[in-house]
C-alpha positions as CSV (number, residue, x, y, z in Angstrom):
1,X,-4.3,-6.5,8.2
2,X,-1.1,-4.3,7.0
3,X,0.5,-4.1,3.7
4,X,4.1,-3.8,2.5
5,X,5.0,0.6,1.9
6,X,7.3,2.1,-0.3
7,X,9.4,5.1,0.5
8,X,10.2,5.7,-3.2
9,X,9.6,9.5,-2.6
10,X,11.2,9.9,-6.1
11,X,8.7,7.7,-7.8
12,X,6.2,9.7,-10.1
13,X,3.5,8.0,-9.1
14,X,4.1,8.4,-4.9
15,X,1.2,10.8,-5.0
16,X,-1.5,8.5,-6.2
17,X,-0.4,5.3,-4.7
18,X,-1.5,3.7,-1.7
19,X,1.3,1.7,-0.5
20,X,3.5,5.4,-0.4
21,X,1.0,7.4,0.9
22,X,-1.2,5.5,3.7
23,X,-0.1,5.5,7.3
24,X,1.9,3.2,9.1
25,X,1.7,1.3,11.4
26,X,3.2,2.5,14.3
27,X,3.7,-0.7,16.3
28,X,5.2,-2.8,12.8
29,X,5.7,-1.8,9.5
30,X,6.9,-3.7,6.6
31,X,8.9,-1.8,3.8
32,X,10.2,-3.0,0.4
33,X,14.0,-3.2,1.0
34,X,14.5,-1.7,-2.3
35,X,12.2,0.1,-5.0
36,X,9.5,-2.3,-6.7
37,X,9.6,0.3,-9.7
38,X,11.3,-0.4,-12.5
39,X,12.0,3.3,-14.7
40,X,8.0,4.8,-14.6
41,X,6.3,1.4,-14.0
42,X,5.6,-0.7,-11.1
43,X,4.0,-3.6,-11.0
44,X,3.0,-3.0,-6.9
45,X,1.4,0.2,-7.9
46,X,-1.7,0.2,-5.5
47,X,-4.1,2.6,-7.0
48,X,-7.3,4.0,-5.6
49,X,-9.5,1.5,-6.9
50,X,-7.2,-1.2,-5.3
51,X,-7.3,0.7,-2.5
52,X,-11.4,0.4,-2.2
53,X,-11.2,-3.2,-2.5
54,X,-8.4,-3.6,0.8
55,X,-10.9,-1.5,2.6
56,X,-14.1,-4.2,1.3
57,X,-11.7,-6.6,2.7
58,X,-10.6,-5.7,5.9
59,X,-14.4,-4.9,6.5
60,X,-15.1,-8.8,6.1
61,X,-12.4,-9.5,8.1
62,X,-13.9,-7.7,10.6
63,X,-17.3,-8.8,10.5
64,X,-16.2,-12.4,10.8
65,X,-14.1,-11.3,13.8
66,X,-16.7,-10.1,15.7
């Protein structure tokens, strides 16, 4: 499962958002062609809690994989 990044590194909330700051994939990685943010707000923001619930996810995925 991968997820769309953002290379925003001006965006004030790069720090605290998943989609800046998790790894890539090194075989494929999709990027937003532009910035999703819009001044100080994005609506793609992917906080921690968002974060706990892709992990919950993939998990299931994985289970049913196997």
């Amino acid at each position: 499962m991968d997820i769309t990044k953002c290379s925003d590194d001006t965006c004030p909330l790069k720090d605290i958002c998943y989609r800046f700051t998790c790894e890539a994939n090194p075989e494929m990685q999709a990027y937003f062609m532009d910035s999703p943010r819009d001044q100080d707000k994005c609506e793609m923001f992917w906080g921690k809690q968002s974060e706990n619930i892709f992990n919950q996810l993939k998990n299931i995925i994985n289970e049913k994989e196997n």
